[in-house]
NUTIDO-895081 format. One line per field, with one value per residue (C-alpha): y, x, z; chain. Coordinates in Angstrom, 2 decimals, always signed. Layout:
N
yy [Y, ...]
xx [X, ...]
zz [Z, ...]
mol [A, ...]
This chain:
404
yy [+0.00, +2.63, +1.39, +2.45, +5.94, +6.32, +4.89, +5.79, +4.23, +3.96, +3.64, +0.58, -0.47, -1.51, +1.97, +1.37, +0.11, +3.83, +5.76, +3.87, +3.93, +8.30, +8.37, +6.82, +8.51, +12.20, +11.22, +10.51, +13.51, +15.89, +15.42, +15.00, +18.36, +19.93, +17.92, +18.20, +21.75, +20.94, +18.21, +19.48, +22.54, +20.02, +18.81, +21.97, +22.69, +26.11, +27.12, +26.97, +23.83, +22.96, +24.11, +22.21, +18.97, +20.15, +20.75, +17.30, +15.82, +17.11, +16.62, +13.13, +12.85, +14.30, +12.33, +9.30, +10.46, +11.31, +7.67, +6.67, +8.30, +7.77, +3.94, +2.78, +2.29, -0.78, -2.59, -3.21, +0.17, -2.66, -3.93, -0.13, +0.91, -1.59, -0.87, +2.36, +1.51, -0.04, +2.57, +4.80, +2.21, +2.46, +6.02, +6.11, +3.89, +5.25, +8.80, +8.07, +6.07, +9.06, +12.87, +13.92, +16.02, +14.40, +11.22, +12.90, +14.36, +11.72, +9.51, +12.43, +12.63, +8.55, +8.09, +9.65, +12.49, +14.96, +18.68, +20.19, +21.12, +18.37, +15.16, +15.05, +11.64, +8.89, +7.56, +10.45, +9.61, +6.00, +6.17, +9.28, +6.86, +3.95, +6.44, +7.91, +5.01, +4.07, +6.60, +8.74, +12.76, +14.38, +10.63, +11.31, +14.99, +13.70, +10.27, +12.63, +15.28, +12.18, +11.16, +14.67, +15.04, +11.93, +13.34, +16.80, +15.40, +12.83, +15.52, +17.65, +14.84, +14.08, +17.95, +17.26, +14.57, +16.46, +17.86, +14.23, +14.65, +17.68, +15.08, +12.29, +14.37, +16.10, +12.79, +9.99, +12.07, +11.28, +13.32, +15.30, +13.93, +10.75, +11.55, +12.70, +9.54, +7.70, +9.85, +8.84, +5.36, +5.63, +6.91, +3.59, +1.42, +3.23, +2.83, -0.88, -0.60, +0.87, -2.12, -4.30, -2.22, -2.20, -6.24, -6.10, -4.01, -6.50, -8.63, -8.60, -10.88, -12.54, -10.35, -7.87, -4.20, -0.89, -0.12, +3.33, +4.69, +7.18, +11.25, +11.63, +13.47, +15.31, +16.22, +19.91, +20.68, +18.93, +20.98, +23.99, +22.91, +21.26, +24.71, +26.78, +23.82, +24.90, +28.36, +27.96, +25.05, +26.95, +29.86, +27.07, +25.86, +29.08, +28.48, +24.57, +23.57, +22.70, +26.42, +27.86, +26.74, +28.05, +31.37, +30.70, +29.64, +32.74, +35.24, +34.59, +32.09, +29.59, +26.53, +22.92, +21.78, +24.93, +24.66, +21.49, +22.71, +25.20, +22.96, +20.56, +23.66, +24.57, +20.94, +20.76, +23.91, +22.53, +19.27, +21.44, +23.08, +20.38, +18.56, +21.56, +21.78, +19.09, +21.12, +24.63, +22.85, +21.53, +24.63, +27.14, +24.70, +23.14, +26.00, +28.45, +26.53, +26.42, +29.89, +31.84, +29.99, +30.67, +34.07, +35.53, +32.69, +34.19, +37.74, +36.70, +34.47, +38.49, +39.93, +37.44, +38.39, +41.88, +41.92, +43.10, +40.39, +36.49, +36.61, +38.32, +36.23, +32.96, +34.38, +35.49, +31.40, +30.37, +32.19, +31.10, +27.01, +27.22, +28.59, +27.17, +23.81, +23.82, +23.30, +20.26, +17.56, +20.28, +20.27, +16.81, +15.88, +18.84, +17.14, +13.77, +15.17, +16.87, +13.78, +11.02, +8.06, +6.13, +9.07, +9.77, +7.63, +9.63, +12.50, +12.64, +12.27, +14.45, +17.32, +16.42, +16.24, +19.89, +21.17, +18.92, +20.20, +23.87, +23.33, +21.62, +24.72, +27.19, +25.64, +26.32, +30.15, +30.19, +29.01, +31.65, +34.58, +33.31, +33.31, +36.49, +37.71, +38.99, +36.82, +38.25, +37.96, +34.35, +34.74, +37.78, +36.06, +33.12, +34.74, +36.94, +34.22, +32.40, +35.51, +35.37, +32.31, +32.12, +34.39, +32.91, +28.92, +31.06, +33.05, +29.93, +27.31, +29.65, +28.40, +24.67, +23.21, +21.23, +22.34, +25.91]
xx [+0.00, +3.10, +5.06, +1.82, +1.54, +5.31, +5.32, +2.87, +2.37, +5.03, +7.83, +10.14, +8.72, +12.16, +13.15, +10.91, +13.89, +15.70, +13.16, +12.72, +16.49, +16.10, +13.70, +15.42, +18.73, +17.20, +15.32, +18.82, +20.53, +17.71, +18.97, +22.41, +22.47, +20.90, +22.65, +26.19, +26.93, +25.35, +27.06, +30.52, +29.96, +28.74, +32.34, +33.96, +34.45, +34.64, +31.86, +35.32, +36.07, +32.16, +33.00, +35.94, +34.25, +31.43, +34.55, +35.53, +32.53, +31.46, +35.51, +35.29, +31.83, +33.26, +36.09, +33.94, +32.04, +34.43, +35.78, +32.06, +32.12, +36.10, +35.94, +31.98, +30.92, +32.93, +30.43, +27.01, +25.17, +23.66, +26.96, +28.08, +24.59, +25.30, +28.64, +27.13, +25.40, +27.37, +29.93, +26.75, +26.55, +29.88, +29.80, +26.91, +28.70, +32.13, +30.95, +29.00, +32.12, +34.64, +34.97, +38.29, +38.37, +41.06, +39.03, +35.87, +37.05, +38.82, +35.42, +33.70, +36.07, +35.69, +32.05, +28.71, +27.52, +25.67, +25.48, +23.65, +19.92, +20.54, +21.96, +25.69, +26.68, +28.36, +24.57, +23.62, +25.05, +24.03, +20.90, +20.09, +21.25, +19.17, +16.31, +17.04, +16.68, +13.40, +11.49, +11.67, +10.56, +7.93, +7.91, +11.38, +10.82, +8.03, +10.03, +12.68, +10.07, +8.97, +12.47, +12.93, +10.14, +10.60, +13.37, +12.53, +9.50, +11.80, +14.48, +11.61, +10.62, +14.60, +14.42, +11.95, +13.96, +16.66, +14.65, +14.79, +17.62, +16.18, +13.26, +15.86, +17.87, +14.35, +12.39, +15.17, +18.02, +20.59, +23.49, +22.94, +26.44, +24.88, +21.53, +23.65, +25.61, +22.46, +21.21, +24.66, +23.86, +20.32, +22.10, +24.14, +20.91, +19.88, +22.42, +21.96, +18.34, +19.40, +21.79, +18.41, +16.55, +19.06, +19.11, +16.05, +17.64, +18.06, +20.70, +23.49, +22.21, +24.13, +21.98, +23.82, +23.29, +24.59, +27.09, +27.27, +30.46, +33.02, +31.89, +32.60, +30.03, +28.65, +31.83, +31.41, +28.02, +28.89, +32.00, +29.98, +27.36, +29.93, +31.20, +27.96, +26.89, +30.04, +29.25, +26.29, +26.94, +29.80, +27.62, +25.01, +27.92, +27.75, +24.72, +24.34, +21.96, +24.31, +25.60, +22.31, +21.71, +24.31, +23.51, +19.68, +21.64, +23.77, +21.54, +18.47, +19.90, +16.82, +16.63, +17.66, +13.86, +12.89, +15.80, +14.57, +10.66, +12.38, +13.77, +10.81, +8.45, +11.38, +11.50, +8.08, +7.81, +10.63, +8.93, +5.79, +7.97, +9.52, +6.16, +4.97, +8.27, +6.74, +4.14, +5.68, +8.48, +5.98, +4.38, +7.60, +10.41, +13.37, +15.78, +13.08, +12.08, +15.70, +16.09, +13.38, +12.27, +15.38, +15.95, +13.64, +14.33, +18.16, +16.52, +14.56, +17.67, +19.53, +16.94, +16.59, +20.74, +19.26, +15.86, +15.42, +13.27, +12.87, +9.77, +10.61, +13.70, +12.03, +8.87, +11.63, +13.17, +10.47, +9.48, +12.92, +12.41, +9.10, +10.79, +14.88, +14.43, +12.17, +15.10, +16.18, +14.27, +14.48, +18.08, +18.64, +16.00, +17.81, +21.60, +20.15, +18.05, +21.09, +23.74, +23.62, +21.90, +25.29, +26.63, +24.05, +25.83, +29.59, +27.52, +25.70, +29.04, +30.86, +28.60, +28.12, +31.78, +32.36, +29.12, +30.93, +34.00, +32.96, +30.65, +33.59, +35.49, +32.36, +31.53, +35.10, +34.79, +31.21, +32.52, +35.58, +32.81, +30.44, +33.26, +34.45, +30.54, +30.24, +27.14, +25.28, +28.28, +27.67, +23.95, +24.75, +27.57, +25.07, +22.47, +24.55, +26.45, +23.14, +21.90, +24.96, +24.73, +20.93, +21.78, +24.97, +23.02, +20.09, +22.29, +24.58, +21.20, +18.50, +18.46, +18.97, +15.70, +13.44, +14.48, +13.59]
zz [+0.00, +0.58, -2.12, -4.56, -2.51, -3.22, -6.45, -9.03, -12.26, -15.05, -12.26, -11.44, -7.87, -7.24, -6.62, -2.74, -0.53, -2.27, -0.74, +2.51, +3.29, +2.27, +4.50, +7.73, +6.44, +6.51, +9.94, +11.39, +9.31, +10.75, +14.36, +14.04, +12.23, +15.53, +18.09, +16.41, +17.91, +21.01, +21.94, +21.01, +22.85, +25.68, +25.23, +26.02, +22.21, +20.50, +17.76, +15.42, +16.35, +15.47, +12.30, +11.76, +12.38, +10.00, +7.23, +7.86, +7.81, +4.02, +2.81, +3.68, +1.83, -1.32, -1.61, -0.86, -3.59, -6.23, -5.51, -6.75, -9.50, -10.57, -10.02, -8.92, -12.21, -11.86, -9.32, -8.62, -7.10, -4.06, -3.21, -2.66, -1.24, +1.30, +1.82, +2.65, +4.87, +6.93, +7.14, +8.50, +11.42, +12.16, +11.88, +14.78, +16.80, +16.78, +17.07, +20.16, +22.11, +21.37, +23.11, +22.01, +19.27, +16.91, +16.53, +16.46, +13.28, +12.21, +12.59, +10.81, +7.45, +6.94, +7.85, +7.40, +9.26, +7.83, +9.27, +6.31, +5.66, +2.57, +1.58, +0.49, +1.24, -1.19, -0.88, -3.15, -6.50, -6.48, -5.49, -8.36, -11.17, -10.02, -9.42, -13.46, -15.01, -12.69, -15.12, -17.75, -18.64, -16.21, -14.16, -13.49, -11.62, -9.87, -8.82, -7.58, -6.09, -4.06, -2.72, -1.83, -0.36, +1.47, +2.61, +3.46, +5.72, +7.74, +7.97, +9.65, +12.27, +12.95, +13.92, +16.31, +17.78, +19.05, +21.67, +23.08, +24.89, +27.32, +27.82, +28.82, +30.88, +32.43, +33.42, +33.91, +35.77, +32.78, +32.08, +29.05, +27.51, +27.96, +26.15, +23.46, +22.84, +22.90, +19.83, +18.07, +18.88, +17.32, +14.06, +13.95, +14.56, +11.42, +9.00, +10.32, +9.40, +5.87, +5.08, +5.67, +3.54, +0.90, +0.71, -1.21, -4.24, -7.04, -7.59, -10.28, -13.08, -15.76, -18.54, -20.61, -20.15, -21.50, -18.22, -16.38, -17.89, -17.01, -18.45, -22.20, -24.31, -21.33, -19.90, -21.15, -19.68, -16.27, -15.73, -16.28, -13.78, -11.17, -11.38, -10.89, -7.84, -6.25, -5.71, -4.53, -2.12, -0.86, +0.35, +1.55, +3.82, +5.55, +7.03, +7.32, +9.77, +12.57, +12.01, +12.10, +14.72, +16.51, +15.10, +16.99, +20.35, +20.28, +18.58, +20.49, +22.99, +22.14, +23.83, +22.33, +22.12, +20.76, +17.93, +16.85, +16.67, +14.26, +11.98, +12.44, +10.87, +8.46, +7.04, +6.72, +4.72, +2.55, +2.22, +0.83, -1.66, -3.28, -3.41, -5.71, -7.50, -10.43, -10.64, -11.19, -13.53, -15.26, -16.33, -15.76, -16.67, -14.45, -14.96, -14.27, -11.26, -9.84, -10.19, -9.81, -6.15, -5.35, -5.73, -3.02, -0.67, -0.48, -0.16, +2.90, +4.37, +4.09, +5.83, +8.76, +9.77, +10.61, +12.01, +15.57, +17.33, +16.62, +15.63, +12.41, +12.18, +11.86, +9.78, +7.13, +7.59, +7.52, +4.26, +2.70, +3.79, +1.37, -1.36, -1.04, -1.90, -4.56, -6.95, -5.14, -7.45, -10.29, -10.12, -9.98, -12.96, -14.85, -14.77, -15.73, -18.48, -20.49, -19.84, -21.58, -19.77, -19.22, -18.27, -15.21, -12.60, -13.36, -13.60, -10.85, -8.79, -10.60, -10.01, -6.29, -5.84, -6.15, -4.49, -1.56, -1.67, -1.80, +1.37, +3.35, +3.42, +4.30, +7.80, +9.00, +7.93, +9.26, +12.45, +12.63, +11.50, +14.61, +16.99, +16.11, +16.80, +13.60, +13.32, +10.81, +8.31, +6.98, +6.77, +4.30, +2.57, +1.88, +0.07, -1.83, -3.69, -4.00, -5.91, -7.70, -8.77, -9.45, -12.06, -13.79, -13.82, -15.77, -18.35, -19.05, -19.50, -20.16, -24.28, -23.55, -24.92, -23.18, -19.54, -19.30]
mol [A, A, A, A, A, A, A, A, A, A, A, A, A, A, A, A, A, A, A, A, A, A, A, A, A, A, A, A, A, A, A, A, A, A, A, A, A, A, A, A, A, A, A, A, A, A, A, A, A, A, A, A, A, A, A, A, A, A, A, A, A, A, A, A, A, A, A, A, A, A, A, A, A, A, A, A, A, A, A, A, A, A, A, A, A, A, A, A, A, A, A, A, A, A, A, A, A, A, A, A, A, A, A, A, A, A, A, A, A, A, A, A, A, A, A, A, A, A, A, A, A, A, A, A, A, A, A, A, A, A, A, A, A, A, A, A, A, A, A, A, A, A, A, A, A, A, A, A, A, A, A, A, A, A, A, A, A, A, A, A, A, A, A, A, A, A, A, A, A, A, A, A, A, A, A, A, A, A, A, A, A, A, A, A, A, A, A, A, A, A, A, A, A, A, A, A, A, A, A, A, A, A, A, A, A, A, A, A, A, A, A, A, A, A, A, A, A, A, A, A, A, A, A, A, A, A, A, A, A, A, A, A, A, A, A, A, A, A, A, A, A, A, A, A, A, A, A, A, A, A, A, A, A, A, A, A, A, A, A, A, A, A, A, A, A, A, A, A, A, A, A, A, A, A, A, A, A, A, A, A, A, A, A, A, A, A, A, A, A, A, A, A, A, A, A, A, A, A, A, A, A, A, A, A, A, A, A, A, A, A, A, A, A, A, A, A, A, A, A, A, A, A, A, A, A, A, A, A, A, A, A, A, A, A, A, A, A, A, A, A, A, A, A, A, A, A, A, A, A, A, A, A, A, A, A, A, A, A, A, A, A, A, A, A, A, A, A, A, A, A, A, A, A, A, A, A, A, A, A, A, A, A, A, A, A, A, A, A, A, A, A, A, A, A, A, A, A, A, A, A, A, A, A, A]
């Protein structure tokens, strides 16, 4: 009965163990984003070193990613999916047993965390090419609206769960360290989950089929948009959610429950604006969508860094979370509509790879900017060189037929 909610029509059902394993991914990635800076500051950590365990986590997912997309076309997308998978688990695991810092980044660079408001793991690029070939024109968009949105909504109710820890620590007499590791140990039981999940992919089969190869006749256009992704994931790393919310805790000094209720409402909004983004590409275009949405969210994101009171603060977020990441299944249906389809898989990675490098090094400076208290600095920063780059992704694609 889910799988035919999920999965309309016209779409490989095989794709439901993709979506299910999203879904408990973002629910763990929803927390951990909020509970990250908490818990390191619970440590005794500075808000730069939060920021350089942020950098490490989304380094170690881009190189993990570029090795996808140098050498994965090589195996099996479940065998890696699973591999995956497990490395989340040990990622929980590890992260939770550890509170000195040069592990805890050290277990951040090799494994799976996830500080961001999206999803920039090695999952990413395998799961998009098994999604791509799951369906084809307007199917595709909406099959990718769905995983977003699958995302977006789980993300929201991992938000929510970071307020578990004030509940433990309230009712049971726990330590709040101790809450914390538990959440960490939760993320492992889910990356177990995920490997379970991911069992019921299908097998290799003896049949011959046209293999993902390396970038070739695409290479052109995927530079230029690995390029464009950069910028703007490199101003998005500015204000990642773990850094965010450290801007709330220090600009407002909100509470740890009330942080999460935020990003509970703001990944519900987000969840409602990728659900319409099928609908508006479908009438507007996919580069229209991207851009366009975009625009006024990075306006209101501006305006936020100055308002007087937190009320307007999280009105103007809140405005921005309905609007940002409407180009999120518009973005990805847009790369795998002008590569070739055996070029989705490299593509995919090779487009990712950048947008991950570029927000590794953002959280660091982020950090440095909110320790210097010049906190409205990376808020500004951010929407600027989204604007910036709003406008170059339209000028450069605004003639390529069939996307506009």
């Amino acid at each position: 009965m889910i799988g035919r909610l999920l999965i309309p029509d016209g779409i490989d059902k095989t794709v439901f163990p993709l979506l299910m394993g999203k879904a408990l991914r973002a629910f763990a990635d929803g927390y951990v984003a909020v509970l990250l800076p908490a818990y390191l500051l619970a440590l005794g950590y500075s808000t730069l070193d939060v920021g350089m365990l942020s950098t490490a986590t989304l380094l170690g997912s881009a190189v993990a990613t570029l090795a996808v997309g140098a050498w994965g076309y090589r195996f099996h997308h479940r065998h890696l999916l699973r591999g995956a998978a497990v490395l989340m688990a040990v990622t929980g695991f590890a992260f939770a047993a550890q509170s000195t810092f040069w592990p805890l980044l050290l277990i951040a660079f090799v494994g799976t965390l996830n500080p961001s408001s999206g999803d920039v793991s090695v999952f990413l690029p395998l799961e998009h090419a098994r999604l791509a070939e799951a369906a084809q024109g307007s199917a595709r968009t909406s099959l990718f609206a769905r995983y977003s949105l699958l995302g977006a909504l789980f993300a929201a109710v991992g938000a929510l769960a970071a307020g578990i820890p004030d509940w433990l620590v309230s009712s049971t007499g726990m330590t709040q360290l101790t809450a914390f590791r538990g959440m960490f140990v939760m993320y492992g039981v889910v990356g177990a989950l995920v490997w379970l999940l991911y069992r019921d992919l299908p097998r290799p089969t003896n049949v011959i089929q046209s293999p993902p190869i390396p970038l070739g006749h695409s290479r052109g256009i995927v530079i230029k948009l690995a390029a464009l992704f950069s910028v703007d994931s490199f101003a998005g790393g500015l204000v990642i959610n773990s850094l965010m919310a450290l801007w709330l805790f220090q600009r407002f000094d909100v509470s740890l429950t009330a942080a999460g209720a935020f990003f509970f409402w703001s990944g519900l909004l987000s969840a409602v604006s990728q659900l319409l983004a099928p609908w508006v590409a479908k009438h507007i275009g996919l580069l229209n969508t991207m851009v366009f949405t975009h625009i006024p969210a990075s306006v209101c994101l501006i305006l936020a860094a100055f308002v007087p009171n937190i009320n307007l603060a999280i009105g103007l977020l809140f405005v921005r979370a309905l609007l940002s990441q409407m180009d999120v299944p518009t973005r990805t249906a847009f790369v795998m509509e002008v590569v070739t389809p055996g070029e989705r898989a490299a593509a995919a990675s090779f487009t990712a790879v950048p947008r991950s490098l570029a927000s590794a090094i953002s959280p660091t400076i982020g950090g440095a900017l909110f320790a210097a208290g010049w906190l409205a600095t990376p808020l500004v920063a951010c929407g600027i060189l989204k604007i910036s780059y709003d406008l170059a992704l339209w000028r450069a694609f605004w003639q390529q037929r069939g996307t506009r």
